[in-house]
C-alpha positions in Angstrom: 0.0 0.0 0.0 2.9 2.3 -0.2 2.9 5.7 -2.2 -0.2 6.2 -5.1 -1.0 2.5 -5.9 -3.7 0.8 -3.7 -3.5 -2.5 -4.9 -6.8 -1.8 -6.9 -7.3 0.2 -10.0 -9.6 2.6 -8.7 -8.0 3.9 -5.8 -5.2 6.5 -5.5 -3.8 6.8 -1.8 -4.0 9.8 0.0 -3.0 8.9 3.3 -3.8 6.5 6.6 -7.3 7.4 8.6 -6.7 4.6 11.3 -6.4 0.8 11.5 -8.4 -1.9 13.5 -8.1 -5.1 14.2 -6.6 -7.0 10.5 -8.1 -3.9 8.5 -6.8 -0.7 7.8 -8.3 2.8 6.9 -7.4 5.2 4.4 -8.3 8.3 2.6 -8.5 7.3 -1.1 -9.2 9.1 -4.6 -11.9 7.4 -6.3 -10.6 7.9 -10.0 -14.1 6.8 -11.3 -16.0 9.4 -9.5 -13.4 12.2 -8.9 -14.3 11.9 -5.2 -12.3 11.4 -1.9 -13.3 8.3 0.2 -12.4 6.4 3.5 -11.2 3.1 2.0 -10.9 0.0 4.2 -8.8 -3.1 3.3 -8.2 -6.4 4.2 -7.1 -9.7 3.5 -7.7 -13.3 4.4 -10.8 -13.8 6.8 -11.3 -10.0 7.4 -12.1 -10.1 4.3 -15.1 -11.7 5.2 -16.2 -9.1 7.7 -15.7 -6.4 5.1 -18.0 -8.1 2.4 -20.6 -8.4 5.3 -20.7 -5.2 6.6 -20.8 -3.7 2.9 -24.2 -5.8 2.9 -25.7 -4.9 6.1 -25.2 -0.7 5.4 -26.2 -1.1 2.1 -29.3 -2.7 3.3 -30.1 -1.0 5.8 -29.6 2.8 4.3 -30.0 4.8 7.2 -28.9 9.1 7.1 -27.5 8.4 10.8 -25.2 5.3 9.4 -22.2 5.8 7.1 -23.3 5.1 3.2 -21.4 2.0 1.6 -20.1 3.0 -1.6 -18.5 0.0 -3.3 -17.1 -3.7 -2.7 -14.1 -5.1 -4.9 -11.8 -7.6 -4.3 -8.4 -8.1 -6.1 -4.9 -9.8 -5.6 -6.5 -11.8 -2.5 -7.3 -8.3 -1.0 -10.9 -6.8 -0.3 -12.0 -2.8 -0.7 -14.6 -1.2 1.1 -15.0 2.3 0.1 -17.2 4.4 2.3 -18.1 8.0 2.1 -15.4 10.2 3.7 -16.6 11.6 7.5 -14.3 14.0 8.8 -14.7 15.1 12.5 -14.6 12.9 15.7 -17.3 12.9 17.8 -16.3 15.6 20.7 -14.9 14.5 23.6 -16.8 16.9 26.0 -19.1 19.8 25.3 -19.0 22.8 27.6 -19.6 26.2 27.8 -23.1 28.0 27.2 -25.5 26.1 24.4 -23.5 23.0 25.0 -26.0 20.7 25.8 -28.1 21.6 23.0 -25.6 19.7 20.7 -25.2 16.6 23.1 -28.9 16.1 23.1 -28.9 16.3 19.1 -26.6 13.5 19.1 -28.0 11.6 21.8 -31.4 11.7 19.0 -29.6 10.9 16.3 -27.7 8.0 17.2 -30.6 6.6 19.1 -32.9 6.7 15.8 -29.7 4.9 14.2 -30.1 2.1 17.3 -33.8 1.6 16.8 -33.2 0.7 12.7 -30.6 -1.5 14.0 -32.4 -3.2 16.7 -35.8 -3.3 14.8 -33.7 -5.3 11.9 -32.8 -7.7 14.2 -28.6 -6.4 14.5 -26.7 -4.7 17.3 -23.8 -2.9 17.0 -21.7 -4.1 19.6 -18.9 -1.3 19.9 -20.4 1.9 20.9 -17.8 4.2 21.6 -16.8 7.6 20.4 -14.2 6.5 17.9 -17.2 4.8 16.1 -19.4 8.4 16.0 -18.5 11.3 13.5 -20.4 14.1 12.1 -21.5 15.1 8.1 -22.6 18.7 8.2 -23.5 18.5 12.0 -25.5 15.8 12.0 -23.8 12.3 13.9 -23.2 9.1 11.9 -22.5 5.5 13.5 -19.8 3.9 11.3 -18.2 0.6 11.8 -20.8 -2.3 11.1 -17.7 -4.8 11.0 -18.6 -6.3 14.6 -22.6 -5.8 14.3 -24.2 -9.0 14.1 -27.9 -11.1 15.8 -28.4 -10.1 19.3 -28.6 -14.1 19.3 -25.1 -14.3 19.2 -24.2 -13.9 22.9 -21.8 -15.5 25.2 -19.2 -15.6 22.1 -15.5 -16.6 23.5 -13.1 -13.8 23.5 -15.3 -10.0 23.6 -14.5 -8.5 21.0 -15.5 -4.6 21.9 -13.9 -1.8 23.7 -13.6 -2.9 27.4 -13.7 1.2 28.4 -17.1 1.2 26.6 -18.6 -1.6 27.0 -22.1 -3.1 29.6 -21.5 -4.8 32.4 -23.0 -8.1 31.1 -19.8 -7.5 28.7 -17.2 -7.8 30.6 -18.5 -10.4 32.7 -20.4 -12.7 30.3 -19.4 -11.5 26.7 -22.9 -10.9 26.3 -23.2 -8.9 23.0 -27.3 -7.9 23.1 -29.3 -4.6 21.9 -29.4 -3.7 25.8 -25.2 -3.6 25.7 -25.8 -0.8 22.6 -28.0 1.4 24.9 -25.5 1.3 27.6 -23.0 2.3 25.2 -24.3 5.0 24.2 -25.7 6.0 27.6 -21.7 6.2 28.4 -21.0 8.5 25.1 -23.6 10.6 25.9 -22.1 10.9 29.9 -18.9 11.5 28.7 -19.8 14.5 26.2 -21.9 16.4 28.8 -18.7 16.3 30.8 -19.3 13.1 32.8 -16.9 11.4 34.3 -17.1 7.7 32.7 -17.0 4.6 35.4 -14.1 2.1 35.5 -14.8 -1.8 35.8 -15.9 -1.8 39.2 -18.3 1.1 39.6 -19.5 -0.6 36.1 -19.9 -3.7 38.1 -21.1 -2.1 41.1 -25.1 -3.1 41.3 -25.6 -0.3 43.8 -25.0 2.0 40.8 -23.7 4.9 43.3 -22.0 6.7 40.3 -25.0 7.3 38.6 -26.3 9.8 41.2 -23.6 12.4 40.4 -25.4 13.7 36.8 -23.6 15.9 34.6 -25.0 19.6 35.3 -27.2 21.3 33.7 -29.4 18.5 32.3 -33.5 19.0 32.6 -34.5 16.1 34.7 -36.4 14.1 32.1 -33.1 13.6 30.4 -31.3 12.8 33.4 -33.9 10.3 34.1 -33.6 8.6 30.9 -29.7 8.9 31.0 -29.9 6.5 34.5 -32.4 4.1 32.9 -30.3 3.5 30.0 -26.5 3.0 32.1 -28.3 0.5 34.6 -25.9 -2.1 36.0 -28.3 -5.0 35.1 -29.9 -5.7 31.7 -33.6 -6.3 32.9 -33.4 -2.9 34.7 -31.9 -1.2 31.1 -33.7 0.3 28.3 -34.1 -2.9 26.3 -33.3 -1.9 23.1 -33.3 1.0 20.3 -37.1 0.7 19.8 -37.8 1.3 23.1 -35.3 4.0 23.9 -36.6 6.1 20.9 -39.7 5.7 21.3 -39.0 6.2 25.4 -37.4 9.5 24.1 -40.4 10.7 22.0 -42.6 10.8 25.1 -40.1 12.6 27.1 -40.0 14.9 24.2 -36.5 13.7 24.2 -36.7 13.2 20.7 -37.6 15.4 18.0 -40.6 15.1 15.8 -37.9 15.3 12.7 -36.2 12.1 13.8 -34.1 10.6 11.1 -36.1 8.0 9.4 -34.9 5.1 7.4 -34.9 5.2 3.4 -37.4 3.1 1.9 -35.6 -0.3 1.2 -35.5 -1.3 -2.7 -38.4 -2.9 -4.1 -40.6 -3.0 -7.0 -38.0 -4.2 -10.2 -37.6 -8.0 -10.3 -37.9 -8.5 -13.6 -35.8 -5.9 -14.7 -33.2 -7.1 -12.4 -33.5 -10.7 -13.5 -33.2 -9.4 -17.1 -29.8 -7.4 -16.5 -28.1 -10.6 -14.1 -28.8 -12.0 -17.4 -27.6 -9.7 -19.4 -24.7 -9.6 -17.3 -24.2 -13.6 -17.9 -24.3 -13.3 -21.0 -20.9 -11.1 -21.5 -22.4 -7.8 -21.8 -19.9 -5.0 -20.1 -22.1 -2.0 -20.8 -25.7 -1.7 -19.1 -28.2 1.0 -20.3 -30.9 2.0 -18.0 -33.7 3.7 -19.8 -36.2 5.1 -17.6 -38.5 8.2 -17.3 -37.3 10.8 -14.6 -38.6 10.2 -11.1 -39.1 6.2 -11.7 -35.5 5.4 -9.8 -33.2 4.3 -12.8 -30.5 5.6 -10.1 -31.6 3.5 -7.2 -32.1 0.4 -9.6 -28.5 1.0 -11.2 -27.1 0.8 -7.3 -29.0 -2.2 -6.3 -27.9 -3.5 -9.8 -23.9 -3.1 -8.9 -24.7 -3.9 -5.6 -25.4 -7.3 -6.4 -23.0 -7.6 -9.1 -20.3 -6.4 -6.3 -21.9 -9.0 -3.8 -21.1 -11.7 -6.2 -17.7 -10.8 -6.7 -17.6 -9.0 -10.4 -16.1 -5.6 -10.8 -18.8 -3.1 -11.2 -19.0 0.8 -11.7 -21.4 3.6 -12.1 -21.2 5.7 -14.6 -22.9 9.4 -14.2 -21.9 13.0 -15.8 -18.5 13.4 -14.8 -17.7 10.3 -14.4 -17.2 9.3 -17.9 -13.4 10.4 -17.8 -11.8 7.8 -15.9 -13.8 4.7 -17.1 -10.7 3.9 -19.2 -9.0 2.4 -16.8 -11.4 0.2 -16.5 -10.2 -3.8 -16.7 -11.8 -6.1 -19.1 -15.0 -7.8 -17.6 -15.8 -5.1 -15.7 -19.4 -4.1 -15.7 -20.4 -0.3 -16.4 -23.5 0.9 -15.5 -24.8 4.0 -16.3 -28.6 5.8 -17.2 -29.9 6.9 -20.4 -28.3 7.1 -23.4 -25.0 5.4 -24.1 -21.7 7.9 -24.4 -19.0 5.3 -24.8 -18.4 3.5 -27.7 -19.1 -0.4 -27.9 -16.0 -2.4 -27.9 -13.5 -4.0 -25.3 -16.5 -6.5 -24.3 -18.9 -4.1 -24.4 -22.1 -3.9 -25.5 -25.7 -1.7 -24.7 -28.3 -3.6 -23.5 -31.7 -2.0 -23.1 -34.1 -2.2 -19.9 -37.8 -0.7 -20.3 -38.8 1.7 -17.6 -39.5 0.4 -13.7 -42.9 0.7 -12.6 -44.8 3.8 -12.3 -46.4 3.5 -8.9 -44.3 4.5 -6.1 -42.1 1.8 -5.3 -42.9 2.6 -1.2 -46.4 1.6 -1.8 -48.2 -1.5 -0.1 -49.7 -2.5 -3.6 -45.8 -2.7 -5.0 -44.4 -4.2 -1.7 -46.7 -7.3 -1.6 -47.8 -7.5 -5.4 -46.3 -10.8 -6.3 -45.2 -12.2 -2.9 -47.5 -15.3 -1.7 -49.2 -15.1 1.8 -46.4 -15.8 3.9 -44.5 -12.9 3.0 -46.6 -10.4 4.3 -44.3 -10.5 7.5 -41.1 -9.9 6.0 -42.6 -6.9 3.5 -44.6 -5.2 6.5 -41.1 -5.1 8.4 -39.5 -3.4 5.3 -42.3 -1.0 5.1 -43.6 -0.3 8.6 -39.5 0.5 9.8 -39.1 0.7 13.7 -42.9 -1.4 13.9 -42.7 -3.6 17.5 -41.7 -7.5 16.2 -45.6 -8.2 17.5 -47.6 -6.0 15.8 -45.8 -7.4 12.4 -47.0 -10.5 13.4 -50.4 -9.8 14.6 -50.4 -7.6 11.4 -49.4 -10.3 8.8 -51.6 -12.7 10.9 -54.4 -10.2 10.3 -53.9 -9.4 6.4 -53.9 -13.0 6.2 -57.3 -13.6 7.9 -58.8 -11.1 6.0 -57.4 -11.7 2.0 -55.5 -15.3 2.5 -52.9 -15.5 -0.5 -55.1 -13.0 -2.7 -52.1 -10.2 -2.3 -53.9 -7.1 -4.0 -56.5 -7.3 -1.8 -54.2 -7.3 1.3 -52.1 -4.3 -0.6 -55.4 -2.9 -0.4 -56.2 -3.5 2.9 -52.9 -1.9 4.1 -53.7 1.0 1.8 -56.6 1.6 3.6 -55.1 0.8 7.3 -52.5 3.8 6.3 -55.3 6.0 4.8 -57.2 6.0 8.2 -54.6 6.3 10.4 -55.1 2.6 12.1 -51.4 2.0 11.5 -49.5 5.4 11.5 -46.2 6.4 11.9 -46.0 7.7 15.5 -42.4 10.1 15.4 -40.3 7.4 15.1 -41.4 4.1 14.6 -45.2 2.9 13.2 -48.2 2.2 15.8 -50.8 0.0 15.0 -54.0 0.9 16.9 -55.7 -2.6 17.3 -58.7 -1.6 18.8 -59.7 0.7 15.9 -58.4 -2.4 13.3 -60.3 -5.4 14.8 -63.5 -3.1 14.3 -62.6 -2.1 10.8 -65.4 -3.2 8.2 -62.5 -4.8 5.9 -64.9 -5.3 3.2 -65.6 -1.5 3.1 -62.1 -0.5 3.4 -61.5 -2.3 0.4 -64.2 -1.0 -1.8 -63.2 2.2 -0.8 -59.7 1.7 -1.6 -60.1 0.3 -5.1 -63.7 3.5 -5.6 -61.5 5.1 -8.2 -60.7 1.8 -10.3 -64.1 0.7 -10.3 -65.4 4.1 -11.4 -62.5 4.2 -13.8 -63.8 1.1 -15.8 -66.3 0.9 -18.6 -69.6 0.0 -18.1 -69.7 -3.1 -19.8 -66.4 -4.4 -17.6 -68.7 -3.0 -14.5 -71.4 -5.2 -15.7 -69.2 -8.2 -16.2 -67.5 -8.0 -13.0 -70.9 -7.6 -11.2 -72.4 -10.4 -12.9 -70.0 -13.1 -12.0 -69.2 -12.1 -8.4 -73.1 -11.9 -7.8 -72.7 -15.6 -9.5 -69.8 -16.8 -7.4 -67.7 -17.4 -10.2 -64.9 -14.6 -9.3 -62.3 -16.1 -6.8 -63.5 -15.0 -3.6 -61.6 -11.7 -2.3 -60.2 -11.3 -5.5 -59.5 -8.0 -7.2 -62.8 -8.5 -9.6 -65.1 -9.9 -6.8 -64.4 -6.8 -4.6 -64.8 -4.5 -7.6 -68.4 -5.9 -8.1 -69.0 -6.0 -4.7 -68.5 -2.2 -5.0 -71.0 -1.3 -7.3 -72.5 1.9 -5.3 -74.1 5.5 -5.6 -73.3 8.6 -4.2 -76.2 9.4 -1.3 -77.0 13.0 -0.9 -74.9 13.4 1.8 -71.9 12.4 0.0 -70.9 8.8 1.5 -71.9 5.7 0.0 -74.5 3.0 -0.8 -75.2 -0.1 -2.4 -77.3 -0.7 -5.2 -80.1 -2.8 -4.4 -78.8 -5.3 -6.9 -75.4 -6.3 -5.5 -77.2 -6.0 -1.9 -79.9 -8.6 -3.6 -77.1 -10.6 -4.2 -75.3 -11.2 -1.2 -78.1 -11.6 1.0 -79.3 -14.8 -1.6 -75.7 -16.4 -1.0 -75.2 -15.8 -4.7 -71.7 -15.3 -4.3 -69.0 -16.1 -1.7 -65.9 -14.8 0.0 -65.5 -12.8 3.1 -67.6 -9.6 1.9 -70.7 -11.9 1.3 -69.7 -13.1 4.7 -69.8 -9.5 6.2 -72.9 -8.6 4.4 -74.5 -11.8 5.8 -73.7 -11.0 9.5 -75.1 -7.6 9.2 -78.1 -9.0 7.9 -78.1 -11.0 11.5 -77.7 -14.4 9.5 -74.7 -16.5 8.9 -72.3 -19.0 10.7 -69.4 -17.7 13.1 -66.6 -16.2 11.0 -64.2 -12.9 11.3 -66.2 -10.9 9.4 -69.3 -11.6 11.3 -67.6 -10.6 14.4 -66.5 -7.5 13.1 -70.2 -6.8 11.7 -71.5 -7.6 15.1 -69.0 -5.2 16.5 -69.9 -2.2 13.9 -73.7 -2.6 14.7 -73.1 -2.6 18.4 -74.3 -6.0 19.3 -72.3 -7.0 22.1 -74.6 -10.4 22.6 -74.3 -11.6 19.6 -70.5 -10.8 19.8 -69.5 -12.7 22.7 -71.4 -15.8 21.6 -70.0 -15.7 18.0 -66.7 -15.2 19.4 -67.1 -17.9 22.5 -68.1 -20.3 19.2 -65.1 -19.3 17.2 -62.6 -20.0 20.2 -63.5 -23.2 21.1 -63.7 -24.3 17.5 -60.0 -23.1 17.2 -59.2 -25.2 20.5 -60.4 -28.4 19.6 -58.8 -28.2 16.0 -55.5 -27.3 18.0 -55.0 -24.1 15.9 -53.3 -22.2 19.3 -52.4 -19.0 16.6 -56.2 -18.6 16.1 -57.0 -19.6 19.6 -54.7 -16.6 21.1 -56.2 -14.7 18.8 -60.0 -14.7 20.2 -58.7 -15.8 23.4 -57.0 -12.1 24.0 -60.4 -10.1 22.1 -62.2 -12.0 24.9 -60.1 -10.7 27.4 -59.6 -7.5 26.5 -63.5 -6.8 25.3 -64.4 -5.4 28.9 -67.8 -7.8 28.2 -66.5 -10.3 30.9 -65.8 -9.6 34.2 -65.0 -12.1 37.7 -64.0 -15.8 37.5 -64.5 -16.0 33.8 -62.1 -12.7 33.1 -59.3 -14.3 35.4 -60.1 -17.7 33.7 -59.7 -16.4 29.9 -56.9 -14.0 30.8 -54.7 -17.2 32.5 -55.7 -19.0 29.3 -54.3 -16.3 26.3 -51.2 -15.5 29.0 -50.7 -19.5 28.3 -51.1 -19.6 25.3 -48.9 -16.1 24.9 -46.4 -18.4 26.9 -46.6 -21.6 24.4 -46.3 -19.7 21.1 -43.3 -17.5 22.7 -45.3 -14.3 22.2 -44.2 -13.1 25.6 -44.6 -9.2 25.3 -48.6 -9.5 24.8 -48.9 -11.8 27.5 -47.2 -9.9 29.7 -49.2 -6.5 28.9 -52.6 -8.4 29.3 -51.9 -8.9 32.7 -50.8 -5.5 33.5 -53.8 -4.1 31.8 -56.1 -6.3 33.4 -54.3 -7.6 37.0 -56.5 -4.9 38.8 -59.6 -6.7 38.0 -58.5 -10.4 37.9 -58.6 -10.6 42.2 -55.6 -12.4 42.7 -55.3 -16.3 43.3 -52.7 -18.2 43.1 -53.3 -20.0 39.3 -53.1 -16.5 38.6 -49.8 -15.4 40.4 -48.4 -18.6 38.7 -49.5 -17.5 35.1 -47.6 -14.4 35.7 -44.5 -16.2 36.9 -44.2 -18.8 34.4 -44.5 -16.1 31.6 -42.0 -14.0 32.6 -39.5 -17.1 33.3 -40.3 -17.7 29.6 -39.5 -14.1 28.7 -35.7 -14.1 30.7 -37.6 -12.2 33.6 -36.3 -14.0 36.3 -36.0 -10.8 38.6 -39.8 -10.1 38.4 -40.6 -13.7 38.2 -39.0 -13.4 41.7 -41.0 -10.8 43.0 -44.1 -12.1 41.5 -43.2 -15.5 43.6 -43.0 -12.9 46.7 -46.2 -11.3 46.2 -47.8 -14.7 45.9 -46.2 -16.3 48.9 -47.6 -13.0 50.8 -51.0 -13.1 49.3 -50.9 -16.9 50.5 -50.0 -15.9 54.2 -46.8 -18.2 53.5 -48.5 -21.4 54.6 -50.1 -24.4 52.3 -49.7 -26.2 49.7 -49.5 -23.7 47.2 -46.9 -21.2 49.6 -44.6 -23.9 49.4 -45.3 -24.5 45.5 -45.0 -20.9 44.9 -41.4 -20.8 47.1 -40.1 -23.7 44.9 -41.0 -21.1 42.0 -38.9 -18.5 44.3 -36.1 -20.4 44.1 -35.8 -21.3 40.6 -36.5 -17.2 39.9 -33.5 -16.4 42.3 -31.3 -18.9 40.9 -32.5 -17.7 37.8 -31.6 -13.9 38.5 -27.8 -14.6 39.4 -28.2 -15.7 42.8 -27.5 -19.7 42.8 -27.1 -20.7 46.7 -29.7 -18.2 47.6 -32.1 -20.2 45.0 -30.2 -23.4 46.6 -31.7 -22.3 49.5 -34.7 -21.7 48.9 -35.6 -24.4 47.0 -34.0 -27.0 49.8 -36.3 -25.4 52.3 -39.3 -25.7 50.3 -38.4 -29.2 49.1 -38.4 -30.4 53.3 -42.0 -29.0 54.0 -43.1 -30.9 50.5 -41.9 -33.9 51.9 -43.2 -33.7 55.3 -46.6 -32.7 53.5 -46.8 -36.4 52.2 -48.4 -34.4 48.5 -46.5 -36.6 46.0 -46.9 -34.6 43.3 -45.1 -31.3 45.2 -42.5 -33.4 46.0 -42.1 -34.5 41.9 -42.2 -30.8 41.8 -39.5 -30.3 44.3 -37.6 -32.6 42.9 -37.2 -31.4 39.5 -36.6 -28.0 40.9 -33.5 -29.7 42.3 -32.7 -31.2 39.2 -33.0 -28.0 37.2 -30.4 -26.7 39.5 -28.1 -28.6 40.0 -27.9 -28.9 36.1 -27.4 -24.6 36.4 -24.5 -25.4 38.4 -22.9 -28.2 36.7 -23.6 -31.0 39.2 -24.4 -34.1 37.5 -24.1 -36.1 40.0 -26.8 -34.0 41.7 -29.2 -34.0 38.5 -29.5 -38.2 38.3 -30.2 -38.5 41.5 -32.6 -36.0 41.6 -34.3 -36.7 38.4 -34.5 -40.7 39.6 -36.2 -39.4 42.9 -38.8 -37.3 40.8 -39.3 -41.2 38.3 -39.8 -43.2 41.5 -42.1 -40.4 42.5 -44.0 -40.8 39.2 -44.3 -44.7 39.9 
């Protein structure tokens, strides 16, 4: 690398910007673009790293995360080029207005954690080496150690001790929790804090934490503590709850940095220039309209062509002059009309224009895609969404349209036209309440209004006829466009004409919306769309019984998904009250607990523990979820509050003390679970109840497998068999 050659023929360098671990940094000329760069090199298996993290930023596209600009690889060496960042984050800020800046980075970087976490990466190296600034604004760089929050307990941490969580340095626990920390610590340190060393980090008394750096409101300060707590349970989770904790602190502007819409929308043409590409073509030709993304496509189209290993490079005005040096077989892309003359391999091949509709649309996001994508599309749409209300979401468009896709792109249309799912500041908010009483066949005929009035009368008429007929697939494009044949009332909303209304209520068609007319005719078998009609025309009666009906159906055909499902409308519809509220909300928190949908589970009995009256089925619901969850800390005190509520004496005191001490163990504390559990384990034997003592004995087991004791665990789990007969 010494002097001007670079070991690639692209590159000119200028000079070193820094080294770490088996790659180095420099500032580099890109002679294809005219443009100064931070190129990163490496060989051997950092070269893997390099390709990796060139996917993840290109995928992820983020203003608050340095932009990937190209991938080569050449003489067993790998390139990274990455768009040039200049100043360090600051040290410490001081002096009058110098919180305002801190608090602007604190915003910025935290958006940058929630895209992160809500695609399912952490970081894992906070620190302020990792943080500069683009015209004021902070950028996270270094992607080369992010990877699943998954991958915990790895051998040999591979972070910055100074800046890293406890559970770090103790563990090598690498989790979205360790991020917040992180940055909890960069933000300390520029408001003029005093960062800890490795035992105040470790000090679960968290004394250091009560000296906050001056002059900060005490909303922020609050926020500052609950992100730098010692343990992980007691942290801000993650990025998506930090920002979104932030936004109702009015910690976080309403302009948050949002993440660029991810590409979409081209297959085809993409498939046509890979294969274009096979074929030996070196010259690509993107002809497309302005405003239809020839640009973006031409990026994703080197991007993949980079991925795979080929040399690939843009060409744009200006760029033209050093595409000379260009080796043979490498690929030039460029949009419009072709400047360079054919030869050297080269050759134009023409792509027609992308689609017209914008490519961030639900209708281009999920046209094509068969039912079970909807989860993986609604993550790339709704960025920042919680992980459960994608699923609940998917699970929903699914009900409603099944595999028909342009009727759940409608659907979401009209979900994001009425505000049921909305982008709250940073992240999007479903409101479930106002969705599970949406009239989806409406929304749908309202969504499509403009393509049915669009058509000709005699495609009206045909449409009409064989949807009325029950000849059009049912929640089709065609059978919702007959089923919206309408006029315009005097007030201006809509109607039906008394011909397609004819027709539904004489079964002469099918589908959901015949469904939905049916139920608010009061006639019709148990179904989703009854339930919602009920809802809309106020029949609570008829609700509970339709939806009683539908859950035990679900129950005996084990279908637990669809169980939860009316299990939780039950318990949240405020039509139940007493023994059967406490009995349905211990059956979804089960069923929460079965399917690993922990977080629902969990907030249904914090919504409703006020009414439920206590019991210890109920107290044991509670603990068992949040053992599920990694809660053992509130598991703990759950098993507290029950032994209390139990007077400490009984059968179910000592059951609910055996619970204690698995929690405690659970938590970090192994003898005092020991402990515990021993103690409970003598009155269940002096009870003579043989199936607390199987319980007690596989309590035992379970810890002495925690702490390696397999001597411990046979005889234990042959105590708990003889028990069993």
């Amino acid at each position: 690398m010494e002097g001007d050659g670079a070991g690639h023929w692209r590159y000119r360098i200028l000079g070193p910007l820094g080294e770490g671990g088996a790659s180095k940094v420099y500032r580099a000329l890109d002679l294809a673009t005219g443009s100064e760069v931070a190129l990163k090199t490496a060989d051997g298996a950092t070269a893997v790293s390099l390709k990796m993290e060139y996917a993840r930023l290109h995928r992820l596209r983020h203003p608050g995360l340095v932009r990937a600009l190209d991938f080569h690889r050449a003489g067993g060496r790998a390139f990274l080029s990455l768009e040039l960042l200049e100043a360090p984050v600051p040290a410490v800020i001081s002096g009058p207005g110098g919180i305002r800046p801190a608090m602007e980075t604190w915003a910025a970087l935290a958006s940058v954690l929630r895209h992160l976490h809500g695609n399912g990466l952490v970081h894992g190296d906070i620190k302020p080496e990792n943080v500069r600034f683009s015209d004021g604004a902070a950028k996270l760089i270094d992607l080369g150690l992010a990877g699943s929050p998954r991958q915990t307990g790895r051998p040999g941490f591979a972070g910055t001790p100074a800046c890293a969580a406890p559970e770090a340095l103790q563990r090598g626990e690498v989790s979205p929790a360790g991020d917040v920390y992180g940055l909890g610590l960069l933000v300390w340190e520029m408001l003029g804090g005093i960062g800890p060393g490795p035992e105040l980090k470790l000090d679960p008394g968290e004394r250091w934490l009560e000296d906050m750096p001056p002059g900060l409101a005490p909303a922020a300060g609050e926020m500052l503590r609950a992100m730098l707590r010692c343990r992980p349970l007691d942290r801000v989770r993650d990025g998506v709850q930090l920002a979104w904790a932030m936004a109702e602190a009015g910690l976080m502007p309403d302009q948050a940095l949002a993440a660029e819409m991810p590409f979409c929308g081209r297959r085809r043409e993409l498939r046509q220039a890979l294969a274009a590409c096979r074929q030996g073509a070196g010259l690509i030709v993107i002809r497309a309209r302005p405003g239809t993304g020839g640009t973006r496509f031409l990026e994703e189209l080197k991007f993949l062509l980079q991925l795979a290993g080929s040399e690939a490079v843009m060409a744009g005005k200006g760029r033209g002059r050093s595409l000379e040096r260009a080796p043979p077989g490498c690929f030039v892309l460029r949009e419009g009309e072709a400047e360079l003359p054919e030869g050297g391999g080269r050759r134009i091949v023409e792509l027609a224009a992308g689609p017209e509709e914008d490519a961030g649309t639900p209708t281009v996001l999920l046209r094509g895609l068969g039912s079970g994508d909807y989860r993986e599309m609604l993550g790339r749409l709704l960025q920042g969404a919680y992980p459960e209300d994608l699923e609940n979401l998917a699970g929903w468009l699914e009900e409603q349209a099944g595999g028909h896709v342009k009727t759940a792109a409608a659907l979401l249309d009209a979900l994001i036209r009425r505000r049921l799912v909305y982008p709250e500041r940073i992240h999007w908010v479903a409101d479930w309440q106002g969705i599970l009483a949406l009239d989806a066949g409406a929304a749908v005929e309202d969504v499509w209004a403009g393509r049915w009035e669009a058509l000709a009368e005699s495609q009206r008429s045909r449409l009409k006829g064989l949807a009325l007929a029950g000849k059009a697939p049912a929640g089709g494009e065609g059978t919702g466009l007959a089923l919206a044949e309408w006029t315009r009332s005097g007030e201006g909303g809509l109607r039906f004409a008394g011909e397609a209304v004819r027709g539904l209520a004489a079964g002469r068609c099918t589908g959901e919306e015949c469904a939905a007319a049916a139920g608010r005719g009061g006639m019709g078998e148990p179904s989703p769309a009854l339930l919602r009609a009920c809802l809309k025309a106020g029949d609570a009666e008829a609700w509970l019984a339709h939806c009683r009906t539908l859950l035990l159906r679900a129950s005996e055909g084990n279908d637990r998904e669809a169980a939860l499902r009316y299990s939780m409308l039950l318990a949240d519809s405020g039509l139940l009250a007493g023994d059967e509220l406490r009995t349905e909300v211990i059956r979804a928190a089960g069923l929460c607990r079965s399917l690993a949908r922990y977080r629902p589970g969990l907030e249904l009995l914090e919504r409703r523990w006020g009414e439920l009256g206590g019991g210890w089925e109920l107290f044991k619901t509670a603990i068992l979820l949040r053992l599920a969850a990694g809660q053992p800390g509130p598991a703990a005190e759950s098993a507290r509050q029950a032994i209390e509520s139990l007077s400490g004496a009984g059968r179910e005191a000592v059951e609910a003390r055996l619970f204690l001490g698995l929690a405690s163990a659970a938590a970090g504390g192994l003898e005092q679970g020991e402990e515990i559990v021993l103690e409970a384990a003598k009155e269940a034997a002096a009870s003579g109840d043989k199936a607390l003592r199987m319980q007690a004995e596989e309590r035992l087991a379970s810890l002495a497998h925690r702490a390696g004791d397999w001597e411990a665990v046979v005889r234990h789990s042959r105590a708990g068999l003889e028990l069993a007969g």
